[in-house]
N, C-alpha and C positions, 0 to 999 in steps of 0.2 A: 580459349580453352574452357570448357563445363567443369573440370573440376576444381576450378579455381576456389580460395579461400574464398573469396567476394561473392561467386556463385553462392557458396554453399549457403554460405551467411545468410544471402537473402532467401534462399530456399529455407535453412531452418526457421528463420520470421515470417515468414510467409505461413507455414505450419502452422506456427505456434500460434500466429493471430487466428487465423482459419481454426483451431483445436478449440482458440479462447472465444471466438464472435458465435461457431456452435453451440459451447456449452449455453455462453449467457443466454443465444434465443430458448435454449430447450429449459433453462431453470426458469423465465421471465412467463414462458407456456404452460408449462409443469409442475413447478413448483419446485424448488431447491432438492428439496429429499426424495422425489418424485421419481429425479430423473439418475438415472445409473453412467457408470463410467461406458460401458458399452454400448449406451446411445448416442453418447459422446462423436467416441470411434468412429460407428457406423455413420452418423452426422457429418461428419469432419473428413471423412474417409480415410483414415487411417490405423493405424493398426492400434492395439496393445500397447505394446511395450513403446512404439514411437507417443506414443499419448504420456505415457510416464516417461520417458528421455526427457519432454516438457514442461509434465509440470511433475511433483511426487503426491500428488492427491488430487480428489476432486476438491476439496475444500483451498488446496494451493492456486486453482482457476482464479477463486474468487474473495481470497486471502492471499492477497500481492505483497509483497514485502520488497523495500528499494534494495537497488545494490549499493555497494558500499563505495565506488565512485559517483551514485547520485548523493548518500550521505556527506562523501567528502568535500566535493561541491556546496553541500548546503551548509555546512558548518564552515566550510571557508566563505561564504556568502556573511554570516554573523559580523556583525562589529565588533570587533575583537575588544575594545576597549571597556565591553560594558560586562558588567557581572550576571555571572551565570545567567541566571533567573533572565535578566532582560534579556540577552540573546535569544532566549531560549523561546522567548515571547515574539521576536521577530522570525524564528523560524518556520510558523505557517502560511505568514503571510511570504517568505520569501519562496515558498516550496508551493504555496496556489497560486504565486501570480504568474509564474512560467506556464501554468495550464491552459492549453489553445480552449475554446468553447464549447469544441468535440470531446477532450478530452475530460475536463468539467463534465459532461453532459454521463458520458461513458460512465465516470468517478460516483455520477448519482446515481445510477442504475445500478452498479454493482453495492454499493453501499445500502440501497435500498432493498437488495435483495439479503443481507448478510442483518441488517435490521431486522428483518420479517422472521428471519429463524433465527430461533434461542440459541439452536447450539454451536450458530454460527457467528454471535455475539458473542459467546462466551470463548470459543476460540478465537478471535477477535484482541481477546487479552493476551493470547500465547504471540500472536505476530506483532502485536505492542508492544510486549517484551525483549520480543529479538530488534525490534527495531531502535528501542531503547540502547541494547546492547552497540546497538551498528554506534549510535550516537555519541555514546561514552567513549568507543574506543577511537571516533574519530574525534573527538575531543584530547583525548589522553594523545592520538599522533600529535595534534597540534600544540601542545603543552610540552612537547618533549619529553611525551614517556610517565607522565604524572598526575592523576584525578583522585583526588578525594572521595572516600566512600560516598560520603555525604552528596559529593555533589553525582553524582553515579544514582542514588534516591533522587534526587531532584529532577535530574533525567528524566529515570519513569514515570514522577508525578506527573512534569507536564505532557509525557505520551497519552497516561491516563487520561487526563485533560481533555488536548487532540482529539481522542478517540471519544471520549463524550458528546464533542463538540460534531464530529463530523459522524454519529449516531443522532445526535438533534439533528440535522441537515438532511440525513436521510430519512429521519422519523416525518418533517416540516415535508418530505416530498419535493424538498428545494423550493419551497417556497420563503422561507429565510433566507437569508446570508449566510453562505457558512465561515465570513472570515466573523464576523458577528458573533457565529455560537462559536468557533473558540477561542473568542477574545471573552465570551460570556464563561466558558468554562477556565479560562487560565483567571480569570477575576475572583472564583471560587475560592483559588489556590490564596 
């Protein structure tokens, strides 16, 4: 049957990649502010509003933010035994070593594009935040309902970090490390 759940599913991923591999060639051609949502579309071949069903902006293409079952996963991945701070230090290294070397590769292309413009660094900080948020509150599920302000700051600092860390890696062109820079950026801390 076509209009099966499973169909659909793949058809809207199917999209959605196809909306995402467009944009990135036309911003990587272009130049990030260069290129409009409408070339997008026309790129992608799909409409308007199915462009936005997708993503909610051209900045959400290339400002990904995980879901909160990959957050759950990552903080259930932590050692639960160690204090904050340390977990919080194993958590890049357990969140880039699941990356195939496409997806690595992909990771720097989009990051070096979000480097290259200010204003895309600077929002940069707003999906840090949220992701921050996913963090804490999947922290607070596994505590049983309970996180300290305090540790909810610590949170963000080491996002901050993170996002240092993998703005050096995209600055370096990947020619560094990036479990390196944000092992360089959480050392700061």
């Amino acid at each position: 049957m076509s209009d099966s759940p499973d169909w659909r599913s793949r058809r809207w991923a199917a999209t959605h990649e196809r909306i995402y591999d467009t944009a990135l060639a036309l911003f990587q051609e272009h130049g990030y502010d260069a290129v409009k949502v409408g070339q997008i579309v026309r790129g992608a071949g799909v409409s308007v509003p199915t462009f936005y069903a997708h993503y909610p902006s051209k900045d959400h293409v290339i400002l990904q933010l995980p879901t909160v079952d990959e957050i759950d996963g990552l903080v259930g991945a932590l050692p639960s035994d160690l204090p904050l701070r340390e977990r919080l230090k194993h958590a890049p290294h357990i969140w880039v070593s699941a990356w195939s070397p496409e997806l690595r590769e992909a990771t720097l292309v989009r990051w070096r594009i979000i480097a290259e413009v200010p204003g895309l660094r600077t929002r940069a900080a707003e999906f840090e935040r949220t992701t921050a948020g996913l963090i804490t509150d999947a922290l607070r599920r596994q505590a049983g309902g309970t996180l300290s302000a305090a540790d909810g700051v610590v949170v963000q600092i080491f996002m901050t970090a993170f996002t240092a860390g993998v703005l050096a890696w995209a600055d370096s062109k990947g020619e560094r490390k990036l479990e390196e820079l944000i092992d360089e950026s959480f050392e700061a801390l």
